[in-house]
C-alpha positions in Angstrom: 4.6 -23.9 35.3 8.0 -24.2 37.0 9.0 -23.9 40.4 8.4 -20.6 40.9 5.5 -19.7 38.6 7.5 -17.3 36.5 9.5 -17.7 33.3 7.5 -20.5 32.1 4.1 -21.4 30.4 2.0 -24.3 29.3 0.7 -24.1 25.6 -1.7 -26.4 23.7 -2.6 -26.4 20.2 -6.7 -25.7 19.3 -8.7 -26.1 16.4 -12.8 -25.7 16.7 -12.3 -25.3 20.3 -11.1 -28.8 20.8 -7.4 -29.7 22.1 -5.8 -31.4 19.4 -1.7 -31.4 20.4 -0.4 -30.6 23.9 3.0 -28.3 23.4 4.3 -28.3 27.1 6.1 -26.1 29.2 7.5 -23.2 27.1 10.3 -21.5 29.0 11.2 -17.7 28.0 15.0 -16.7 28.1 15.7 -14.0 30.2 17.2 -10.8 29.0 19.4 -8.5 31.3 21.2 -5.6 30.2 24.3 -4.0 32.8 23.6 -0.5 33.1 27.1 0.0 32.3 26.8 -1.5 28.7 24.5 0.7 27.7 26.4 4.3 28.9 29.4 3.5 27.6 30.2 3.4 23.3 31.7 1.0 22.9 29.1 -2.0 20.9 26.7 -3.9 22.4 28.0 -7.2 23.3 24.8 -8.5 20.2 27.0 -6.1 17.5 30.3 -6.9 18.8 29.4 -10.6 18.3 28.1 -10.2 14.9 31.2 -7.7 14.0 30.2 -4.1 13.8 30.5 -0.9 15.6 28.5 1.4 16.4 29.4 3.7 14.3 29.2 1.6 11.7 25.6 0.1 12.6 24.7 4.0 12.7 26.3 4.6 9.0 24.0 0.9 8.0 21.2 3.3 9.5 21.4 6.1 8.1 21.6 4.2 4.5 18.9 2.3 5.4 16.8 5.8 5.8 17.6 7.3 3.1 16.7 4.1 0.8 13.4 4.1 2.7 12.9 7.7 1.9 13.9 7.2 -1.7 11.1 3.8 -2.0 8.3 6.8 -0.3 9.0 9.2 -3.0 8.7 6.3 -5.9 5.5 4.8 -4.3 3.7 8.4 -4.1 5.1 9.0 -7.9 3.0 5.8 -8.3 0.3 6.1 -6.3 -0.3 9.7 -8.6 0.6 7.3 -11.8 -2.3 5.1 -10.8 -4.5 8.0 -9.5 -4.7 9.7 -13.1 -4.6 6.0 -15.0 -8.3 5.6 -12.5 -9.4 9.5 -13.8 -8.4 8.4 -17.2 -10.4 5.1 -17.2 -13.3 7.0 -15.5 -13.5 9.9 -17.5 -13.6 7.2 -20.7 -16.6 4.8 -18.8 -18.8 8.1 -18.7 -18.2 8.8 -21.9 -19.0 5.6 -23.1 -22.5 5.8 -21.4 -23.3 9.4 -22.1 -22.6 8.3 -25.8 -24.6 5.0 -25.6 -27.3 7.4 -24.4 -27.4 9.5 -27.1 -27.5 7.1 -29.3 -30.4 6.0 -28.0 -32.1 9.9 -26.9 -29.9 12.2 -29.1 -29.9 11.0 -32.5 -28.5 13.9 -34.5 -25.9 14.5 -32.1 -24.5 10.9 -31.5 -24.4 10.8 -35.5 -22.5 14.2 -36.1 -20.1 13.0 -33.8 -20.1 9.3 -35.6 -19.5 10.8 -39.1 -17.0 13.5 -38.5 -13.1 12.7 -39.4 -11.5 15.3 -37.8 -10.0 14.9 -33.8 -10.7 18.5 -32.9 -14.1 18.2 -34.3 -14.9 15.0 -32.7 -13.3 16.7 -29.8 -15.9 19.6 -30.0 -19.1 17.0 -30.5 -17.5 14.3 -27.1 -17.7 17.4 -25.0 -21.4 18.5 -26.5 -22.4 14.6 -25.6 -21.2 15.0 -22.1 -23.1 18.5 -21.4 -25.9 16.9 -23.1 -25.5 13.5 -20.9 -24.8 15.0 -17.3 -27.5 17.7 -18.2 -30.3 15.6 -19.1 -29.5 12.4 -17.8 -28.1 12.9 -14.9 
């Protein structure tokens, strides 16, 4: 440590418990802010340095939140996107099995719905299949 205990510490590197590199004394900055910086409004001494105000640090800000708040609404449009994409892909899986099952327990009813050409119709006989499946199977 240094002279005075404070402001510095010893660090070592580990792996499995056993010290494989020594890193020394690490000594921390210290960081002091005049009261009278902060009160007054004119920039901090950090944005003055780097070229802004503060009035134009608070304009970068207030951009800043409003492209945040625009990339939340686009990742909740997504997250729905993706939320009825999963139903979708659900709702066809159990459809899949109820029709494997009545295949297998439903004969006439797997093969009206195999021989008919017309969507609605088809329509009407995948609906029959899932009663059928969640009544019975399930």
């Amino acid at each position: 440590m240094g002279p005075d205990g404070k402001g510095t510490a010893q660090a070592a590197v580990y792996i499995d418990g056993q010290p494989v590199q020594y890193a020394g004394e690490i000594t921390l900055p210290e960081i002091t802010a005049a009261p009278e910086q902060m009160e007054s409004t004119e920039a901090p001494p950090l944005l003055a340095s780097m070229g802004f105000t503060v009035e134009q640090f608070n304009e970068a800000a207030r951009f800043m939140a409003e492209a945040f708040g625009i990339f939340c609404d686009k990742l909740a449009e997504a997250t729905r996107a993706m939320v009825d994409a999963w139903e979708a892909i659900r709702a066809a899986e159990e459809f899949r099995k109820a029709l494997r099952w009545a295949e297998a327990a439903n004969r006439p009813l797997a093969a009206r719905y195999h021989h008919t050409k017309k969507k609605r119709i088809r329509k009407k006989y995948a609906k029959r299949i899932l009663a059928w499946y969640r009544e019975e199977i399930l």
